[in-house]
N, C-alpha and C positions, 0 to 999 in steps of 0.2 A: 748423301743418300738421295735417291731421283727415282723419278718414274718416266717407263720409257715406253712408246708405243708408237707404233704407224701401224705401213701392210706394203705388202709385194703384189703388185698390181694396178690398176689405170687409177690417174688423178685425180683426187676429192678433196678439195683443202678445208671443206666442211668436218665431214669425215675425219679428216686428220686435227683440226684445231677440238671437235667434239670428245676424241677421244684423250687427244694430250689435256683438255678439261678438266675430264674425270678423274684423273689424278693429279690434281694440283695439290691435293696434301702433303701427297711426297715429294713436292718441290715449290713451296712457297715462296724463292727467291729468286729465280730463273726461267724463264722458257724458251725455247728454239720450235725451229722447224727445216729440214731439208728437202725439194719433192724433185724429184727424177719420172723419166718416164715408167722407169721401172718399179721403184718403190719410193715408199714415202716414209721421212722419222721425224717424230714427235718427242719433247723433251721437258721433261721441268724437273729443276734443280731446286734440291736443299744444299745451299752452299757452307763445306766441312771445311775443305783443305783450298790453299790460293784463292779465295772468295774472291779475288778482284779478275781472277782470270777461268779457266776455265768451260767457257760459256761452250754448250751443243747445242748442234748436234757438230762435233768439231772434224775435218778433213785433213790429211797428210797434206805436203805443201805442194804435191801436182794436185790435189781436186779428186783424186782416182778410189780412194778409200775415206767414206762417213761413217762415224760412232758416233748411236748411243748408247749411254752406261751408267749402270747403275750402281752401286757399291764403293768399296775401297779395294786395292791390292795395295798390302801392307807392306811387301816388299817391293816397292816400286820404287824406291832408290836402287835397290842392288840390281835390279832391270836398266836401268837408267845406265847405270856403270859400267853395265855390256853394252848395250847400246851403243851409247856415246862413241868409242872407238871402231865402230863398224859402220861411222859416217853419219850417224843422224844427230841434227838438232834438235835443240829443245827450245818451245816460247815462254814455257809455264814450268812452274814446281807442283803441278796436280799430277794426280795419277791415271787419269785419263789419257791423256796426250802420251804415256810411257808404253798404256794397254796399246794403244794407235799403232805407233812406230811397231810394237814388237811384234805385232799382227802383220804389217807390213815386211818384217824381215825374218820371220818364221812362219806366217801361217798360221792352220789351226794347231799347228803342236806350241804355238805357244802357249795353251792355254794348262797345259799341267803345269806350265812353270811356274804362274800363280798363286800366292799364298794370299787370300783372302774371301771376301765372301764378294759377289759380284754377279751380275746377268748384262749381257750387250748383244746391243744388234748391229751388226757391220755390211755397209754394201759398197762391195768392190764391185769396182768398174773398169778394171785392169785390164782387161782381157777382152774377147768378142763375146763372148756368155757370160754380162753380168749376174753377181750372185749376192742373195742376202744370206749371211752367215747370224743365226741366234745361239747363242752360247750360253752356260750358266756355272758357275764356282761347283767345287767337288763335293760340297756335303750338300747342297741347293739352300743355302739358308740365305739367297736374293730368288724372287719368284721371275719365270719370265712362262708365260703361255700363247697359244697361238689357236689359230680356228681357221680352217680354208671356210671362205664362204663367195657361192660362184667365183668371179674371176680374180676373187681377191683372198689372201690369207693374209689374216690378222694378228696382229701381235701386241702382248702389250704385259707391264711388271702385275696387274690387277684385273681379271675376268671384266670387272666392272666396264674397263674402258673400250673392251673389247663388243659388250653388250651396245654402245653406243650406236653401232652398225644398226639402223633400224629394219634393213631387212635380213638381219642376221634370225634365225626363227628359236626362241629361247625353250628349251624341254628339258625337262629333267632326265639325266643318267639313271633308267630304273636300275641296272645293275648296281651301280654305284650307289643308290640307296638304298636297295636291299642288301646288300653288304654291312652296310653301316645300322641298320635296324635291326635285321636280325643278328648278326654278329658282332656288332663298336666295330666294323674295321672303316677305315677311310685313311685318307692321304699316303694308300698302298701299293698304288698305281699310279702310271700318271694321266690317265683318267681324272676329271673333274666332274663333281655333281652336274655339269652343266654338257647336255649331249653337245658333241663337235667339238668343245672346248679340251684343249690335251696340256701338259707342261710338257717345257723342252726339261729331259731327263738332266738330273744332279751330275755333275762331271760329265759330261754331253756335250753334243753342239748340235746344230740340225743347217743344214744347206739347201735353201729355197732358188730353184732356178725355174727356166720354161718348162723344165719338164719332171719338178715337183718338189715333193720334200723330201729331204734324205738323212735319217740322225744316225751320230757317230758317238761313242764311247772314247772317253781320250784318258782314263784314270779312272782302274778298279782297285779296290780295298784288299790286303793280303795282311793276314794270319798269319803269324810266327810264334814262336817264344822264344827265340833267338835273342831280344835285345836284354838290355843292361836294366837290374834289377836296383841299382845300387838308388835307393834315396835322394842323392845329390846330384845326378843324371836327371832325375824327372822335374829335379826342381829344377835346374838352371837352363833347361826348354821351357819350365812351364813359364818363368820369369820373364822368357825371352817372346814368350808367347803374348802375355799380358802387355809387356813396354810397348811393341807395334804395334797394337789396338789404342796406346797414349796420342798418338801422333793426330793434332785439330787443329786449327784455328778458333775454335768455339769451343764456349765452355763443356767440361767432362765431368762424370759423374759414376755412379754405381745404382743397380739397384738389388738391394741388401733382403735378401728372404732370412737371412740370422741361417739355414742350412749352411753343409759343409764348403758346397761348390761358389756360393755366392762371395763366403765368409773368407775362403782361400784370397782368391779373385781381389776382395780389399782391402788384404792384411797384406797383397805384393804389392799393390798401389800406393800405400801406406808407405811401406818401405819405399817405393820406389821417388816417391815426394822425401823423404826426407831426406834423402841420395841425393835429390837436386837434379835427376837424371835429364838429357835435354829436353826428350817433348814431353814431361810432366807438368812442363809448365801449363797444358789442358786443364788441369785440375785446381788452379789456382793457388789459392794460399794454404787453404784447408781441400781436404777431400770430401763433395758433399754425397751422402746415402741417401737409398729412398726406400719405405719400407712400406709396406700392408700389416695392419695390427690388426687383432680380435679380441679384446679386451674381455676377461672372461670365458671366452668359447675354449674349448680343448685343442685347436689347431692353432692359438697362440702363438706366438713366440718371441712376444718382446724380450724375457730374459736373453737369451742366444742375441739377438743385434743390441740389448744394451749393452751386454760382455765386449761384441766386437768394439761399437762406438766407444765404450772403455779404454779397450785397447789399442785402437787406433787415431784417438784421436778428431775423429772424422764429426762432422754436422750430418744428424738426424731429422728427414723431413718424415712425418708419419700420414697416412691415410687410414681409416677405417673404414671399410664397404659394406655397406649394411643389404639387406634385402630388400628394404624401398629401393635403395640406389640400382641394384641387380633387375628388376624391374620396370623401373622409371627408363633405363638408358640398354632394354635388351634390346629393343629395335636400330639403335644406331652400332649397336654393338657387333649384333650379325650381320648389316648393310657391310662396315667396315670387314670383319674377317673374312668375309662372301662365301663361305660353304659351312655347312654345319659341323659342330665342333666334339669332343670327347665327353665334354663335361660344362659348369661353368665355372670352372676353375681358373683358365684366365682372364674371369672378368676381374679377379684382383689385378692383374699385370695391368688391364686396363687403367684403373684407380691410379697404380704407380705411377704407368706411363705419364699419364695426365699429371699428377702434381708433378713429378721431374721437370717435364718439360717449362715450368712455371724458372727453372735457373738455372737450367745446361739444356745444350741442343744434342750431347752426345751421354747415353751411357753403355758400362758394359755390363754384363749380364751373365749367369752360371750355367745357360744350355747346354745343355750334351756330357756336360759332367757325371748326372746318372747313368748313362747307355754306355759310355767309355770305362768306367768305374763302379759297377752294379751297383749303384744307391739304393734303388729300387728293394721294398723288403724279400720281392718273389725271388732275387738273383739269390739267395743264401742256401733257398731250397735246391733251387736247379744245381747249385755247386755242390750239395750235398749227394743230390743223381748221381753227377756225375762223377764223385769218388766212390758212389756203389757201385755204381757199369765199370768202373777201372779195378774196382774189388780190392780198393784201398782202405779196408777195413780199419785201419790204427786211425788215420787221418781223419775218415769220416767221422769213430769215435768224440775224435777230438774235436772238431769244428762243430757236429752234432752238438755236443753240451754247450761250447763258449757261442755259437747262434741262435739257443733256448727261449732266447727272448725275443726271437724275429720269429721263428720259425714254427714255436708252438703258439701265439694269436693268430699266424697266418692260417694256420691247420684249423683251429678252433674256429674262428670266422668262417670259413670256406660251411665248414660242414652245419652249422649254426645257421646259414642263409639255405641252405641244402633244404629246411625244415619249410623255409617260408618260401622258397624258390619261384621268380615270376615264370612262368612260363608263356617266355617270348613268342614261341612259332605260336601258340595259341591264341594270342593279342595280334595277330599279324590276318589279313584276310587268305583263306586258303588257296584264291588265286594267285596273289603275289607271291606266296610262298613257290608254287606251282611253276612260277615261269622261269626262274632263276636257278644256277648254278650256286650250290655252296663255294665262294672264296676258296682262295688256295692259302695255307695256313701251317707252313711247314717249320714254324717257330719252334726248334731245339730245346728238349727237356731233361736233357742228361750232359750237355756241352755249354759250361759256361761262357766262351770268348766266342765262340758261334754264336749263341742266342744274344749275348753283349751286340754283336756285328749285326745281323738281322733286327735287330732294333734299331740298331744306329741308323742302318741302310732304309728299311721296310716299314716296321710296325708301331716302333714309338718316338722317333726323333721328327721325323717332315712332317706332322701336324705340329707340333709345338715350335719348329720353325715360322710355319704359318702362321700363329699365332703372332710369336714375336714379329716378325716383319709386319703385319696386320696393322696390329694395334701399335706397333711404335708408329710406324709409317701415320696413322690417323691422326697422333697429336703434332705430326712433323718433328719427328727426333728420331735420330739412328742410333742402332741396339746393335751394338759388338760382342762376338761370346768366343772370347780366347780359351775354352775348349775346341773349338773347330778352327784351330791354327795348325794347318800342313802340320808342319814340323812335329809339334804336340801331338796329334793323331798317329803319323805313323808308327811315331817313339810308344805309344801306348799300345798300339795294335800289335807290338812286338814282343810286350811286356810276357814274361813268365806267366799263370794263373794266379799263383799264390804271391804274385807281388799287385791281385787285385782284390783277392778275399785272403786272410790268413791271421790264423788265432781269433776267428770270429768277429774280426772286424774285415769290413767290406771299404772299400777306394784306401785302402790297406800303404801303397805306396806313398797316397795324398798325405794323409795323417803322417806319418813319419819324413817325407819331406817338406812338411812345412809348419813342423810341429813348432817352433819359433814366433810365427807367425800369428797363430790361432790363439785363440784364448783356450785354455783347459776344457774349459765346460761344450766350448763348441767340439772340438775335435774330437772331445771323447761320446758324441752324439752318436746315439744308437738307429732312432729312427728317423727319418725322414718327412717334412713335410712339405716347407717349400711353397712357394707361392700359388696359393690356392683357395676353396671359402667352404664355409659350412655350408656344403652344399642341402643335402637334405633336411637341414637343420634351416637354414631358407625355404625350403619348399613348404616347409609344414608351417610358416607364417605367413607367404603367399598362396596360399593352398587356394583359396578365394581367387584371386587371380588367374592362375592355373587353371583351375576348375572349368573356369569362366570359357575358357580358350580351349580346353578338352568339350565342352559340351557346348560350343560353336557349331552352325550348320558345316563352317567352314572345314572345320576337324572331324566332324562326321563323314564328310563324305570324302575322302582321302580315299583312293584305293588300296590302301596300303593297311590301312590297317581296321580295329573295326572296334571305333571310337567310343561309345559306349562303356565295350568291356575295358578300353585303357584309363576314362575316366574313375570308374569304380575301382577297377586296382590301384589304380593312385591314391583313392581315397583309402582305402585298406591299409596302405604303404603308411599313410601318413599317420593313422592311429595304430600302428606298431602290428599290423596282423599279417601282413605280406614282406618280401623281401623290398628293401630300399634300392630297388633295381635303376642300372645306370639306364636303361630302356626308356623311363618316362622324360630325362632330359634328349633323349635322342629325339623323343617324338614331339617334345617341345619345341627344339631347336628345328627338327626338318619344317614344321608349321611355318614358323614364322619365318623361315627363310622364302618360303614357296611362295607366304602372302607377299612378301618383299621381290623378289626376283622375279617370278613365274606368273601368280595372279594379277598383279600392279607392273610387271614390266619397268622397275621404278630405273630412271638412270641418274638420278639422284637422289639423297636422302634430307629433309628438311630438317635442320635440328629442332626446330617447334617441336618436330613431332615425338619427340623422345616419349612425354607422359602417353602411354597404352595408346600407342601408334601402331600395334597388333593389332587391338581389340578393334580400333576403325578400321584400320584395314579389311579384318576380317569382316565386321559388317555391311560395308559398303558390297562388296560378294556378293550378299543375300539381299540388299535394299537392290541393286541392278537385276533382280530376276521376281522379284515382287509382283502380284499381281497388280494392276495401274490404280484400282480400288484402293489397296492396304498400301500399297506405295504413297500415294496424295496421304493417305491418314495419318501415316507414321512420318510422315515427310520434316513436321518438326521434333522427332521425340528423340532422345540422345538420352543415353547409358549415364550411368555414375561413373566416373574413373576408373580405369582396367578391366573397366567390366563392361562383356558384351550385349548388346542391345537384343540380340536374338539367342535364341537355343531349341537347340534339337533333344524333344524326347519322346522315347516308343515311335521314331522315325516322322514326326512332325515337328514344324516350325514352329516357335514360339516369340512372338516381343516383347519383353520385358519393360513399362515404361514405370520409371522411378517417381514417384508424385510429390511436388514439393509442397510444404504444408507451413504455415504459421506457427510459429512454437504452440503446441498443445501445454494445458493447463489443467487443476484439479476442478472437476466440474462442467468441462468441457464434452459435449457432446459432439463423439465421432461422427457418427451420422452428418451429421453437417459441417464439419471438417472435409468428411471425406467429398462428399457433395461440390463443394468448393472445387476443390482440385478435379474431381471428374468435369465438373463445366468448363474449366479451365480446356480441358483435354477437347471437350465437343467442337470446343470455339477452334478448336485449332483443324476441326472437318473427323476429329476421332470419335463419332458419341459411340457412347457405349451400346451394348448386342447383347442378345442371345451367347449364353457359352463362353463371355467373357469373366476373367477371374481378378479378384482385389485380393490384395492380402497387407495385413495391416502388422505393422512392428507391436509384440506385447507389451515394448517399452512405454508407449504412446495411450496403447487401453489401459494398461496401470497408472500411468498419471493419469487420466483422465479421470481415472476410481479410487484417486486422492492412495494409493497406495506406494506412496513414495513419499520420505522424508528426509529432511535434511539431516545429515549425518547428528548433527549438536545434537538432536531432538531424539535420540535413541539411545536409551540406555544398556550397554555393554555387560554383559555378564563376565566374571572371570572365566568359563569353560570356555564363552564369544573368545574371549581375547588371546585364551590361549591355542587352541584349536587356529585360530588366524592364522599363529607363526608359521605352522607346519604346511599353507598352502603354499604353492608356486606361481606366482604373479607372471603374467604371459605379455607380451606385445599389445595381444588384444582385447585384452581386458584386466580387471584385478582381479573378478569373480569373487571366491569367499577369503582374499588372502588378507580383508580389512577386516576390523573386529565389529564393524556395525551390519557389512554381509552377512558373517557367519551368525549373528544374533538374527536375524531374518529367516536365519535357516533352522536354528534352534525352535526358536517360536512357528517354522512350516509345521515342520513333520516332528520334531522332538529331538532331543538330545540325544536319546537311544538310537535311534535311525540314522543321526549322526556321524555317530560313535561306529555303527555296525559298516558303514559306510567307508568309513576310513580306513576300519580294518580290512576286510576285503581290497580297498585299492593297495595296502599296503602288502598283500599278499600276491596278489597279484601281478605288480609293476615289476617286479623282478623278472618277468616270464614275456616280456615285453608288452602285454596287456597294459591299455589305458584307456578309462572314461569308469572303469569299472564304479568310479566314488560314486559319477553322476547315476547308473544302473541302478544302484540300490537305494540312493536318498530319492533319486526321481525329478522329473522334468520341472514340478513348481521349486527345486531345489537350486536348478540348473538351470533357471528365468532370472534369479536372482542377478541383479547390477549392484555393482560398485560405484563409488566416488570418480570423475574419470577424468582428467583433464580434455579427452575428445568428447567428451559432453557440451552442448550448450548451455550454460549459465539458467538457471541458477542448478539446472539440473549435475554441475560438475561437481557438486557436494551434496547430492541427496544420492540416498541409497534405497531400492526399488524391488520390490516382492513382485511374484508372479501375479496377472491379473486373476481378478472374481469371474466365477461361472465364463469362461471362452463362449464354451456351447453354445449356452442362451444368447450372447452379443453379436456373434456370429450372423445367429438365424434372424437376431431384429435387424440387425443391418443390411440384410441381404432384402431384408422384408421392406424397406424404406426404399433401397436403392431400387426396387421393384416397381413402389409405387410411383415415382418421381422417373425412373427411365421408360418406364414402359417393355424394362427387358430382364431376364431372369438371368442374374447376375450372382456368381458364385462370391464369396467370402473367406478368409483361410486369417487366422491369425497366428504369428510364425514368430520363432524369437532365433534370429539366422546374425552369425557374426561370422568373420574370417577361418573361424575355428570348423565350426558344426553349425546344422539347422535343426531345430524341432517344430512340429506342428501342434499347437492346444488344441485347437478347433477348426474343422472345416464344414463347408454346407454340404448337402447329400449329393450335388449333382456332380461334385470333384471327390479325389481321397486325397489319403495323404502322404501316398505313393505318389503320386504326381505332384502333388503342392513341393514335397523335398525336393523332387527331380528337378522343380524349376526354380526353388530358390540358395539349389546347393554352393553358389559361388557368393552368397552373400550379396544379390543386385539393390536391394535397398540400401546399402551401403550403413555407417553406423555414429558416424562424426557430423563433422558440418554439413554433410549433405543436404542434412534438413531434410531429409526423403523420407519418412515413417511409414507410408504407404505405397506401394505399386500395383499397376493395372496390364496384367497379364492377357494376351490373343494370342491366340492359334492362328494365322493367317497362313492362305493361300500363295502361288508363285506359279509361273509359267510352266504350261505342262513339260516345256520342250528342256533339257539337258541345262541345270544350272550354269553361270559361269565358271564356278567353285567344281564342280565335280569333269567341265570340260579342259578345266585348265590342269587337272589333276591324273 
């Protein structure tokens, strides 16, 4: 696997080394260069097959034809084999040097002969009209794209390298984001987020000469039900399919979702190592797996890969991906995939990728397996359509009952979200809605091997190629997916219907030819899930995070949409009131692509910057349009991690600065605490003003009012103790789920209130309703802390009641910080965690509409921070068009 790029057009070896640079991931063991007057190729090699030979950008033995290339062709012995007797030598055993020659004695119709995955760029010199010819495999699962810019077109396997071009002018495709905002669609076109930037079409080739570009179709997709249904047919293509995908010189692998397609896939491997077959010997001695676990969550599935590893014998390497991690690594995540993605479903393949590559440079993988074989649960419905339109009433009967169990949650879901439904064009600004064409969306709902094909081809197969090629390409490991093996594809495209759904199971063929193979438990898997994460079920632990990045100046002022209202539906989303709409990772993901690519122009990614390398990003935005005043002021003040330094609310700035303090004590006078840290701030050219706001963690006014004790030192009731069991201990807290909390809460408000408390949430939560317990016991309920290991000592085993009289501490504080600044300084005392914010007490000159607004993402952070207080401005910015709203 390589990356490959130059341009068609006058000499730049800056240029040309800048851009073969930019992908050195996908070729950490090789480089080339070739430059002509006409065009120039760039190359860097991950060395798979003849590692000692190989090396591009490589030339026929006149000089007259240069390739580079990217992929494999699997069948490049049986090319070889023709070859050979129609005169041509060979110096190497790679599959390059075969693609070479056979270009050389067919042209571009060599390229449907191909059985692999693959993109090249070739410049023939044969003739008096040199021509660069770029080419790409029949399903596109190797990337190749291109950009005319002035006298140059650009080419390259990664946008990225292409971006290198500095006077390339980088803008965003608005069509192409309005498509994918308001509708999910993307990677539907060959359109790229990135205006000018186009991909050479999947089974395609395009031909760059003087007098331009010109692409050709060399291989369309046809529909049959003519081929052979028989079980033993599928297997012994699909067998044949998987052994040339065996063929390395570096070690091979698998990575193992426990789903049906992965689980096929290394139950032939399996076999095909015990067979002794010849290139098995990729795989070593054993066959090693790689999985994604979710230990406890509902998209699980260790049972299903410990069955496989059971049965096949094979080494188990495991990852788990948490939402820190999803987080921590979304900024090198989307640098690396470079256009915004469906979901963040494959930040697990990420995870995999990464630990595999720790003991093979090669795996293969179950893509295309759903779209060829309806895995997907929606295909069961559509095949039910369409035994209505055909008015095969006995059949639909039939498949109706035995697909009961896909088909009535699908139903039920659908119309369940119907209640809470986000309304997208709403969340969208009504110019951007205004300027664009609704997509073209002719996706078949009555023809299952149609709508099967139009996925394959259009709507859900080439982003998740993206993906895969992405993120393997990032850790430098090649990902092979012997469902996109020629031979296997057309034999499937020809299959009967019912030898792809029938008797209620769906890849109907699969299961019965390789029922050998599979473990029981797998094969007779109903649902699907497949390498993917608790998505919303992430969001609602980073919701703080989020938050943080929704109510950015930088997110506000997006044309696109109208920030605010997308913030507050997220939040609604996340305490169960709104639809858990795929719309807020759309709008997450287009963010931080724009602050990456669009805003920063970045043509690199520092790995430093993984921890909230967003959230700087995105402030630095607003620190470059600052007025010169609040610029010098804030110049040394810096956010807590993931969280941003600024925010936008009721259409003004805000800074947010985090105030670090000395561990508070009982007896300890805030007032002079806070005092401290505010001079700290002066010294640094920030003194405090008029209209500026404090706002103090409760945790902090409750120690100090000696209302926190150490766990030992509280005696326990039995209602405490029991009452405890039935709480749910979260990420971010334990809340009342310890028995010396809930005794805290008994002695707030009473046992009664309690008790009335729980009933209510317990009536409720079924109805997707939550918080309702906190509604009814009340906010000194919901102040309450636990024992917490993210506590500082000694406070990690004291347990801590809401503080005495807010009101009154408030006003004296605001009254001291008066006398001593000389400025009428507002006061808010706030008890804000990654979950929810409440307000006890604020001064009259603020509410507490605004104190939430600004501390909804949790900016004082709640662990080591050490930050119990922050000092909140409103600050001014250049009248003239920010950089944030000009780059947007």
């Amino acid at each position: 696997m390589c990356g490959i790029s130059g341009f068609w057009g006058p000499l730049d070896r800056g240029l040309l080394q800048a851009m073969t640079d930019a992908q050195r991931h996908r070729g950490p063991d090789d480089e080339g260069y070739f430059e002509a007057d006409e065009a120039s190729l760039g190359f860097r090699r991950l060395s798979i097959i003849d590692i000692e030979h190989g090396h591009q950008p490589m030339a026929t033995d006149d000089g007259l034809v240069h390739i580079v290339y990217n992929g494999e062709v699997y069948n490049f012995r049986e090319l070889r084999a023709e070859l050979e007797p129609l005169g041509h030598t060979f110096h190497t055993n790679c599959d390059t040097e075969v693609v070479l020659h056979a270009y050389e004695e067919w042209g571009t119709d060599c390229f449907a002969r191909f059985n692999g995955m693959w993109a090249l760029a070739l410049l023939d010199r044969r003739n008096d009209r040199p021509r660069l010819v770029l080419a790409r495999d029949h399903f596109g699962i190797k990337p190749l794209f291109y950009a005319r810019n002035g006298q140059r077109v650009l080419f390259a396997s990664e946008v990225k390298a292409i971006l290198q071009d500095p006077s390339f002018e980088r803008a965003v495709n608005e069509q192409a984001m309005f498509d994918y905002l308001a509708y999910g669609l993307f990677d539907h076109t060959t359109s790229t987020f990135f205006e000018g930037v186009r991909q050479v079409p999947a089974a395609a080739f395009a031909v760059i000469d003087d007098s331009g570009v010109t692409e050709s179709t060399y291989w369309t997709p046809q529909l049959s039900e003519s081929g052979s249904a028989d079980p033993e047919d599928f297997r012994a293509v699909f067998e044949r399919a998987v052994e040339r995908r065996l063929v390395a010189d570096v070690p091979l692998g698998i990575c193992l979702s426990g789903g049906l397609d992965s689980s096929s896939i290394c139950g032939v491997m399996s076999k095909l190592l015990k067979e002794k077959v010849p290139d098995a010997t990729s795989m070593g001695d054993r066959l090693k797996t790689f999985s994604a676990v979710f230990p406890g969550d509902p998209i699980d599935e260790s049972d299903y890969i410990e069955e496989v590893v059971k049965r096949t014998g094979a080494d188990n390497a495991q990852v788990q991906p948490t939402a820190s991690d999803f987080i921590r690594e979304l900024e090198a995540w989307v640098w690396h995939v470079e256009e915004p993605m469906v979901s963040s479903a494959p930040f697990a393949m990420w995870m995999v990728i990464r630990r595999a590559r720790q003991d093979v440079t090669v795996v293969l993988d179950g893509q295309a397996g759903d779209e060829l074989l309806a895995g997907y649960s929606h295909y069961p419905y559509v095949f039910l359509r369409e035994l209505a339109h055909k008015r095969r009433w006995g059949k639909f009967v039939h498949e109706a009952w035995r697909t009961r169990d896909l088909v009535v949650p699908l139903i039920r879901r659908r119309l369940r979200d119907r209640r809470h439904r986000i309304d997208v064009a709403g969340l969208l600004q009504p110019s951007f809605m205004g300027q664009h064409q609704p997509p073209r969306d002719d996706r078949a709902t009555n023809d299952l091997k149609l709508r099967l094909l139009q996925d394959f081809v259009t709507y859900s197969l080439p982003p998740l190629l993206r993906y895969e090629d992405r993120i393997s390409m990032a850790f430098s490991l090649e990902a092979r997916l012997p469902f996109l093996d020629q031979e296997l594809v057309e034999h499937i495209l020809s299959l009967p219907t019912e030898a792809i759904i029938d008797d209620g199971w769906n890849r109907a063929v699969l299961r019965k030819a390789l029922s050998d193979v599979l473990p029981d438990k797998v094969r007779r898997r109903r649902k699907k899930i497949g390498f993917t994460t608790p998505e919303f079920r992430w969001f609602r632990r980073q919701r703080a995070a989020l938050q943080s990045l929704m109510r950015s100046p930088s997110f506000s002022r997006r044309p696109w949409w109208n920030g605010p209202d997308v913030a507050e539906a997220f939040r609604q989303a996340c305490v169960g009131e709104r639809e858990e709409s795929m719309f807020f990772w759309r709008a997450i993901n287009a963010e931080v692509w724009m602050r990456i690519f669009i805003d920063d122009r970045a043509t690199s990614l520092n790995d430093d910057s993984y921890a909230a390398g967003f959230a700087i990003r995105g402030d630095a935005q607003v620190r470059a349009a600052l007025d010169p005043a609040d610029a010098k002021a804030l110049a040394a003040s810096a956010p807590n991690a993931r969280r941003h330094l600024f925010m936008t609310r009721d259409g003004q700035t805000f800074a947010r600065i985090p105030l670090r303090s000395p561990v508070i004590g009982r007896g300890d006078d805030l007032t002079d605490v806070l005092a401290g840290c505010l001079d700290g701030l002066r010294e640094q050219g920030c003194a405090p003003r008029d209209g500026d706001l404090v706002v103090i963690s409760e945790k902090a006014l409750s120690i100090s009012q000696g209302r926190g004790r150490p766990v030992d030192e509280i005696h326990c009731t039995t209602a405490a103790k029991v009452l405890s069991r039935f709480v749910t201990r979260t990420a971010i807290g334990i809340g009342l789920g310890h028995p010396t909390t809930m005794q805290l809460a008994i002695e707030e408000v009473g046992l009664g209130r309690i008790l009335l408390a729980a009933a209510a949430a317990g009536v409720t939560r079924p109805f997707g309703r939550r918080g309702d317990f906190y509604r009814v016991a009340g906010s000194r309920v919901n102040a309450i802390d636990g024992p917490s290991a993210a506590n500082l000592p000694p406070f990690d085993h004291w347990a801590m009641a809401a503080p005495v009289d807010p009101e009154g501490e408030v006003r004296r504080i605001a009254a001291a910080l008066e006398e001593r600044y000389g400025a009428r300084i507002d006061v808010a005392v706030i008890d804000a965690n990654d979950l929810t914010a409440e307000v006890f007490a604020v001064t009259e000159g603020s509410s507490v509409d605004t104190v939430l607004g600004l501390v909804a993402d949790n900016p004082l952070g709640q662990s080591a921070e050490q930050t119990p207080f922050g000092f909140i401005r409103r600050i001014a910015e250049h009248a003239d068009e920010s950089p944030v709203a000009a780059s947007a």
